[in-house]
C-alpha distance (Angstrom), angle and dihedral (degrees) to the residues before:
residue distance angle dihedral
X1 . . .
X2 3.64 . .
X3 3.97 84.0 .
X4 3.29 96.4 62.0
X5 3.28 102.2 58.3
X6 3.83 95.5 50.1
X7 3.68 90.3 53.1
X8 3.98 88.4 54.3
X9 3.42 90.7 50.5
X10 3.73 94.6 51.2
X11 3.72 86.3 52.2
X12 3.38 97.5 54.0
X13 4.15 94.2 40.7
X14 4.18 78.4 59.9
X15 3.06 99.3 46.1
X16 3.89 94.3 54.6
X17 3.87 89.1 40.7
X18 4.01 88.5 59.6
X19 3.76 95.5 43.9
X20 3.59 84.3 53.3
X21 3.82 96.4 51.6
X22 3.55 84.9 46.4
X23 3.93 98.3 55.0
X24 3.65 87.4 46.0
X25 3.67 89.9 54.9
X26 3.53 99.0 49.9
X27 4.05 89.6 49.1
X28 3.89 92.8 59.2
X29 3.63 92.4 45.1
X30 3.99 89.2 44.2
X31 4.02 85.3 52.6
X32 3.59 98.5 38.3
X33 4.25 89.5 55.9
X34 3.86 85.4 49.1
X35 3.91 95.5 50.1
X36 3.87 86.6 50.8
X37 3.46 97.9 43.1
X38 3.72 88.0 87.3
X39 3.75 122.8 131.7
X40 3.65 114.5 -135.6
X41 3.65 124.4 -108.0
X42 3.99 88.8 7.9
X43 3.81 81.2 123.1
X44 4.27 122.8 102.3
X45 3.18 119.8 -73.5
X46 3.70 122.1 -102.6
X47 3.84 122.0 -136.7
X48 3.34 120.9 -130.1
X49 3.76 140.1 -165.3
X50 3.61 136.6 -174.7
X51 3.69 120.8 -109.8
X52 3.70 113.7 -99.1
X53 3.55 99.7 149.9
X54 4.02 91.1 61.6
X55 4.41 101.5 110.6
X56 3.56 111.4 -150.9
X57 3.95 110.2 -137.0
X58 3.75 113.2 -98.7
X59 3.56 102.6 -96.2
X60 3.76 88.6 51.0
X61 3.82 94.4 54.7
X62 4.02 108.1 118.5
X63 4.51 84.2 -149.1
C-alpha cells in the first residue's frame, strides 16, 4: 500500500512541475507580445544638424 501512495505523490509532484512550466511559458510569451507591441518611431526625437564642419579638399574648394 505503501506504493501507492508514492506513485500518487509522484503524480501530483508532475503535475505541479508542468503547470509550472506552463505558467512560465505563458509569461515569456505574455512579455515577448508586449516588447513587440511597439509602435515605430514612437521613440524621441533626434536633433539633427547639417554638416558645416565637413572641409572640402583643396581642389574642391569653390574660393
Amino acid at each position: 500500500m505503501a506504493r501507492a501512495h508514492t506513485t500518487f505523490k509522484k503524480r501530483q509532484k508532475e503535475f505541479a512541475r508542468m503547470e509550472k512550466s506552463q505558467e512560465k511559458a505563458a509569461k515569456r510569451l505574455q512579455k515577448k507580445s508586449e516588447e513587440t507591441g511597439r509602435v515605430p518611431g514612437s521613440g524621441p526625437e533626434i536633433e539633427t544638424e547639417p554638416i558645416e564642419s565637413f572641409t572640402l579638399p583643396p581642389e574642391e574648394r569653390p574660393f
